[in-house]
C-alpha positions in Angstrom: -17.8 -236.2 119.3 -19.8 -238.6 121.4 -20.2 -236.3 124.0 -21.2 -233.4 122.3 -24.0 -235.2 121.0 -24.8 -237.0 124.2 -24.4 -233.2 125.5 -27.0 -231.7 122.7 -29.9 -234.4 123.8 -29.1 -234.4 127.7 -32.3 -232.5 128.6 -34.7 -235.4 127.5 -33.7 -237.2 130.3 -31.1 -240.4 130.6 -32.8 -242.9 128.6 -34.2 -240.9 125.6 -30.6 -239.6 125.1 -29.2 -242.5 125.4 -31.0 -244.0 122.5 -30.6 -240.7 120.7 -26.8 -240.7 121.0 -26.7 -244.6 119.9 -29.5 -243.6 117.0 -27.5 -241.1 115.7 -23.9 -242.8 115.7 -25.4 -245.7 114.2 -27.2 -244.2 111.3 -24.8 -241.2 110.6 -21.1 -242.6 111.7 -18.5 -244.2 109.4 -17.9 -247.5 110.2 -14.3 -246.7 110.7 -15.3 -244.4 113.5 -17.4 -246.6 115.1 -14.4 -248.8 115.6 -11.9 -246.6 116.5 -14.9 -245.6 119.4 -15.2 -249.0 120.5 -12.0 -249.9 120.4 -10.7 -247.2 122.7 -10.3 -245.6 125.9 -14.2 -244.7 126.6 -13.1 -243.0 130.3 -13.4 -239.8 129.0 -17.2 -240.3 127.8 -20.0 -238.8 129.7 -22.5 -241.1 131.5 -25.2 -241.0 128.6 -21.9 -241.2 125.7 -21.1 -244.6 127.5 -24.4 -246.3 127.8 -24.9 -245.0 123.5 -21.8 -247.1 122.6 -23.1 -250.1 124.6 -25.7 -249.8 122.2 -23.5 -248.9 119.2 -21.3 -251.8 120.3 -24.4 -254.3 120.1 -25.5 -253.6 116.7 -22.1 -253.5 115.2 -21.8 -256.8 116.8 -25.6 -258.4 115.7 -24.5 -256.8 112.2 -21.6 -259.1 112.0 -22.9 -262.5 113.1 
């Protein structure tokens, strides 16, 4: 699901989907989801997927210190 998103905002260019993808996941994804994301196998994600749950993973971690 990542990737389809990352895939939806691709044509604004690396950065701007990248914080689109992370934006979105953040505000709209079940916690539980999040985890099973970060917690897996993240080969499969497109470049712009990745670099959105780097940023996913940083504010699930911030939220919990």
């Amino acid at each position: 699901m990542a990737n389809q998103i990352a895939r939806n905002v691709e044509a604004r260019g690396h950065e701007i989907a990248v914080q689109d993808t992370a934006t979105h996941i953040i505000k709209f994804w079940d916690p539980r989801m999040k985890a099973t994301m970060l917690g897996g196998d993240r080969t499969l994600l497109s470049p712009i997927a990745a670099a959105a749950m780097l940023k996913v993973e940083a504010d699930v971690a911030s939220k919990a210190a």
